[in-house]
C-alpha positions in Angstrom: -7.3 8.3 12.5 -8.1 11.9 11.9 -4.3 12.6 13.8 -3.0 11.4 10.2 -5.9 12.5 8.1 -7.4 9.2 7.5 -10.6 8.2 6.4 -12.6 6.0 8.5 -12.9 3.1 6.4 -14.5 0.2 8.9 -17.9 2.2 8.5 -20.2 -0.4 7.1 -22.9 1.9 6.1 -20.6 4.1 3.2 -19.6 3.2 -0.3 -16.8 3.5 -1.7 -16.2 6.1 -4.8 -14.0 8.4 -6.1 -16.7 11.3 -6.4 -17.6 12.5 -3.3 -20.5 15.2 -2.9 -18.8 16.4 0.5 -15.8 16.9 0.5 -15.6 18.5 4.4 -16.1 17.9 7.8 -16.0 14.5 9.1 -15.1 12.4 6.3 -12.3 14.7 4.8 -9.3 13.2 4.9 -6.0 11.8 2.4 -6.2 8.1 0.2 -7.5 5.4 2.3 -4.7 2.9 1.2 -2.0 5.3 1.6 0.6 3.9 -1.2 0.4 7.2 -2.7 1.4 6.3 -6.3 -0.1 2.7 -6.9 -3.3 3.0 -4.6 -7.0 3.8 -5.2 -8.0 7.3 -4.1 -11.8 6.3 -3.3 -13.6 8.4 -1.0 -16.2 6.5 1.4 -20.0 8.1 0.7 -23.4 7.8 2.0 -25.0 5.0 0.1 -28.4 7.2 -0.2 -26.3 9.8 -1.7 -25.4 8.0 -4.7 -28.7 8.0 -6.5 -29.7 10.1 -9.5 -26.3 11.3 -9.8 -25.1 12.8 -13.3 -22.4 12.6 -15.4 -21.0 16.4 -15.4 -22.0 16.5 -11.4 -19.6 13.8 -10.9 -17.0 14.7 -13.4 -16.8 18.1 -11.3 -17.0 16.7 -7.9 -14.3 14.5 -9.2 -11.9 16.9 -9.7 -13.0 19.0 -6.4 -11.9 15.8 -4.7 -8.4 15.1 -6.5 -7.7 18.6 -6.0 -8.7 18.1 -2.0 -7.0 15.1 -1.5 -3.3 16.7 -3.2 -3.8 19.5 -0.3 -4.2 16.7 2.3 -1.6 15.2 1.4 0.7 17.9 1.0 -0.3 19.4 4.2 0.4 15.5 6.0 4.1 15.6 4.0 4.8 18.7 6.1 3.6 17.7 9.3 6.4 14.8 9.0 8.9 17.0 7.0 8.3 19.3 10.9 8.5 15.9 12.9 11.7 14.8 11.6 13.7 18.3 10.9 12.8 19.4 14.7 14.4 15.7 15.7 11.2 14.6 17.7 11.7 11.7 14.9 15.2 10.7 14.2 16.0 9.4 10.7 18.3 6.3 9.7 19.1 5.1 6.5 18.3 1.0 6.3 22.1 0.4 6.7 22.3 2.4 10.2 19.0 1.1 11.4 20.6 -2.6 10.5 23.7 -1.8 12.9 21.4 0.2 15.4 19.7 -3.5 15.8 22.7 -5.8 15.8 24.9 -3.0 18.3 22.4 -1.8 20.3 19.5 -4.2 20.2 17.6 -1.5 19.3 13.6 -3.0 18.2 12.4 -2.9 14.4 8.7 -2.2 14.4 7.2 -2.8 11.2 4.4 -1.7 10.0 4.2 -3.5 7.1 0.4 -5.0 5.8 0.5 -9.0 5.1 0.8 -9.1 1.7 4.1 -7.3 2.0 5.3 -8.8 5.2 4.8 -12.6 3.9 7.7 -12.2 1.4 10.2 -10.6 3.4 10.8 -9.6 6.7 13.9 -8.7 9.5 14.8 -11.4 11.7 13.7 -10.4 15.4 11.7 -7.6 13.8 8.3 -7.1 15.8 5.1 -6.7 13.2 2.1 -4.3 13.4 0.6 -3.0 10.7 -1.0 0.1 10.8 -2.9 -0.7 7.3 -3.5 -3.8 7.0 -5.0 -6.0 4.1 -9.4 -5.2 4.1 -10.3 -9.1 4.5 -13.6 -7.8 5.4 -16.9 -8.8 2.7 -19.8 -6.4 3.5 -21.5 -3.9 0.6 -18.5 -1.2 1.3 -15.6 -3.5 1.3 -16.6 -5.5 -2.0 -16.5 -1.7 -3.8 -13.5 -0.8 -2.4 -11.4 -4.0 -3.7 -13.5 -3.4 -6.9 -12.8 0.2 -7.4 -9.1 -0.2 -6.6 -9.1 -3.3 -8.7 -10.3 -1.5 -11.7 -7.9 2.1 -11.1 -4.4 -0.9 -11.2 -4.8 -3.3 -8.7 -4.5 -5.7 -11.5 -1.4 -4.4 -12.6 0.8 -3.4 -9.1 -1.2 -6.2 -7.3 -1.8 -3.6 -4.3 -4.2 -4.5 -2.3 -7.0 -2.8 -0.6 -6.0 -1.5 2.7 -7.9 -0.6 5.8 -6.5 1.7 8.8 -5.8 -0.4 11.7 -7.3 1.8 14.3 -6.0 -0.8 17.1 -2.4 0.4 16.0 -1.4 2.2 19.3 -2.8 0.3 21.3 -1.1 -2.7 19.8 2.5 -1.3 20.4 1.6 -0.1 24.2 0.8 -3.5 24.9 4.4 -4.5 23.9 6.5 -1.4 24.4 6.7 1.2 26.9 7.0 4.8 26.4 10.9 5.3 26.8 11.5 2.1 24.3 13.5 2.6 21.0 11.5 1.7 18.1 13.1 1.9 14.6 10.1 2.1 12.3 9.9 0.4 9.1 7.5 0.3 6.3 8.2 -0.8 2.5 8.9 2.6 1.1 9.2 5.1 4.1 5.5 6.6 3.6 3.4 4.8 6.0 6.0 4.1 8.3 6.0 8.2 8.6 2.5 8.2 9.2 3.3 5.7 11.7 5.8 7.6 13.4 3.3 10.9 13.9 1.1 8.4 15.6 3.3 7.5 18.4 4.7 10.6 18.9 1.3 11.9 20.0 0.9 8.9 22.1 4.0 9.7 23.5 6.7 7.9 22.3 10.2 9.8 22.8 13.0 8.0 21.0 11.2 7.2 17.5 13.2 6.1 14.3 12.5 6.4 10.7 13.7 3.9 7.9 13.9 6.5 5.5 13.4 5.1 1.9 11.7 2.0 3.4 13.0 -1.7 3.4 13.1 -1.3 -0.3 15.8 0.6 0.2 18.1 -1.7 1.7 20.3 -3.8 0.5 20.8 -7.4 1.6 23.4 -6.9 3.8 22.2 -4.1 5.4 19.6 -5.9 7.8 19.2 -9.7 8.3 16.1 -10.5 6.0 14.0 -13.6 6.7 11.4 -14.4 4.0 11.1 -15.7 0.5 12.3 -12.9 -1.4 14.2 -10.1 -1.4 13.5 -6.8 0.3 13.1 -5.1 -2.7 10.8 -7.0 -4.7 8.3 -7.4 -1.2 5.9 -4.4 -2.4 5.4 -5.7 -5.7 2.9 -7.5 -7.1 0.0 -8.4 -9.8 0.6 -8.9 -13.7 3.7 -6.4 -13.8 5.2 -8.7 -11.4 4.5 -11.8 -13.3 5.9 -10.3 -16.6 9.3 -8.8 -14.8 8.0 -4.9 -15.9 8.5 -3.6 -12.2 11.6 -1.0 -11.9 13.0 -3.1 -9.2 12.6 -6.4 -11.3 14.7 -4.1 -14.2 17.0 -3.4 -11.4 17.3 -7.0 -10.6 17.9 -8.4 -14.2 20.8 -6.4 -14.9 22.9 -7.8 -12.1 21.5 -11.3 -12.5 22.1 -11.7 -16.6 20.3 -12.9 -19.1 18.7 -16.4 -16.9 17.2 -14.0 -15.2 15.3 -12.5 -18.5 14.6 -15.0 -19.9 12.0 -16.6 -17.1 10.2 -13.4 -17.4 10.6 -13.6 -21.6 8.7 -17.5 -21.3 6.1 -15.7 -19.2 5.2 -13.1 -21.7 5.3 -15.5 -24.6 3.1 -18.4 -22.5 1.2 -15.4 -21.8 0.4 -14.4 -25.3 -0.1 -17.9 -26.4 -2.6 -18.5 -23.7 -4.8 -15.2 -25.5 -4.3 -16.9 -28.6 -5.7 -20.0 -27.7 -8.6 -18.6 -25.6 -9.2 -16.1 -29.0 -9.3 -19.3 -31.1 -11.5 -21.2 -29.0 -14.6 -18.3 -28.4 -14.7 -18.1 -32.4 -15.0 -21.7 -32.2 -17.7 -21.4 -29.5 -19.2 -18.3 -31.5 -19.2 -20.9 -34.8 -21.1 -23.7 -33.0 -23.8 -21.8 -31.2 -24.7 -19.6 -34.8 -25.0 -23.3 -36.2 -27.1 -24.4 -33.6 -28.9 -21.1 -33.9 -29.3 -21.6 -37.8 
């Protein structure tokens, strides 16, 4: 984990928070669920370290760790950056990766989690993720999903993620050394991060998806799955209301139909807050009766 500057998340004994008192050492590291721009940024911490905390303590250790975490993940952009410009990592934009599979039978790894995988997927494609979805339910866990709940989760639907630390050993059981593995995530990050990893086990002939599956079009690679490629990494209540950028994208080749489901959602959606509005007045009326 700490190849990619990851933080150990399966440690039962740490919370989760996005003010850490250390920022060094062993648990330094970049964002745990690694979708850079719709992920929490929590930091894991020694339960017995978050007592008697104050306010400006934690405002300034805040902002110690942002500023920590943008240097670990600048430093991580430039160890991949190295990888593929000194061609120890070849890149491949989803359209050559789809005619690298069907001409040469070359193998898709992807390293997708399950919520993204479920939706769509390339046929013949073999899966490992190297985050995966936290299904865990100990002290740590239950912060994590409620901290990244709270920072969006509710809007982008993302997840919390855990590092899959039996990743390598995964793909050794299934490929050898000298195999060619095209390496696919949903928007080229993690698949990167992937990539690093099996290069320092070894791995010779590595391909990146650049851009990620969400950067293909349909007929680029054979997709099996209920949706399309590009609307796989979405998710929450922007999904359900249509306010994604891919969902834009979507709508203005498809028409107005298209518009018009998400339009009904919004105003069922509306109407729904109305009624439950209504109804707590109603329920505040009663029990102040009651009460009189």
């Amino acid at each position: 984990m700490e190849a990619i500057g990851l933080l150990p998340l399966s440690t039962p004994r740490f919370l989760h928070s996005n003010f850490d008192r250390k920022c060094g050492k062993k648990y330094s590291g970049i964002a745990h669920n690694f979708n850079i721009c719709d992920s929490c940024y929590g930091r894991l911490i020694p339960i017995h370290e978050t007592v008697n905390w104050k306010v400006p303590r934690m405002q300034v250790v805040g902002e110690e760790y942002e500023l920590k975490q943008m240097k670990d993940m600048a430093a991580a952009r430039k160890r991949w950056e190295a990888l593929v410009r000194e061609g120890k990592v070849k890149a491949l934009t989803p359209r050559e990766a789809g005619y690298a599979i069907q001409l040469s039978g070359k193998t898709l790894l992807d390293v997708r989690p399950t919520s993204e995988r479920g939706k769509a997927w390339v046929k013949g494609s073999t899966w490992i993720p190297i985050f995966d979805v936290d299904e865990s339910f100990d002290v740590g866990a239950l912060s994590r999903k409620a901290t990244n709940f709270m920072l969006g989760g509710w809007w982008s639907g993302v997840p919390t993620l855990s590092y899959n630390s039996q990743f390598i050993s995964k793909v050794a059981e299934k490929f050898s050394k000298d195999t060619d593995l095209i390496v696919a995530c949903q928007k080229g990050l993690r698949s990167l991060a992937a990539c690093e990893l099996l290069c320092n086990a070894g791995y010779q002939n590595v391909f990146w998806v650049q851009g990620g599956l969400e950067a293909a079009e349909e007929e680029d690679l054979q997709r099996e799955g209920p949706q399309p490629f590009k609307l796989a990494g979405i998710g929450g209540l922007s999904e359900f209301l249509g306010w994604t950028d891919q969902q834009r994208a979507a709508a203005a080749k498809e028409g107005w139909q298209y518009r018009l489901v998400f339009s009904a959602r919004m105003v069922g959606l509306f109407l729904a807050a109305d009624a439950l509005f209504i109804a707590a007045q109603q329920v505040g009326r009663y029990l102040q009766e009651i009460r009189s």
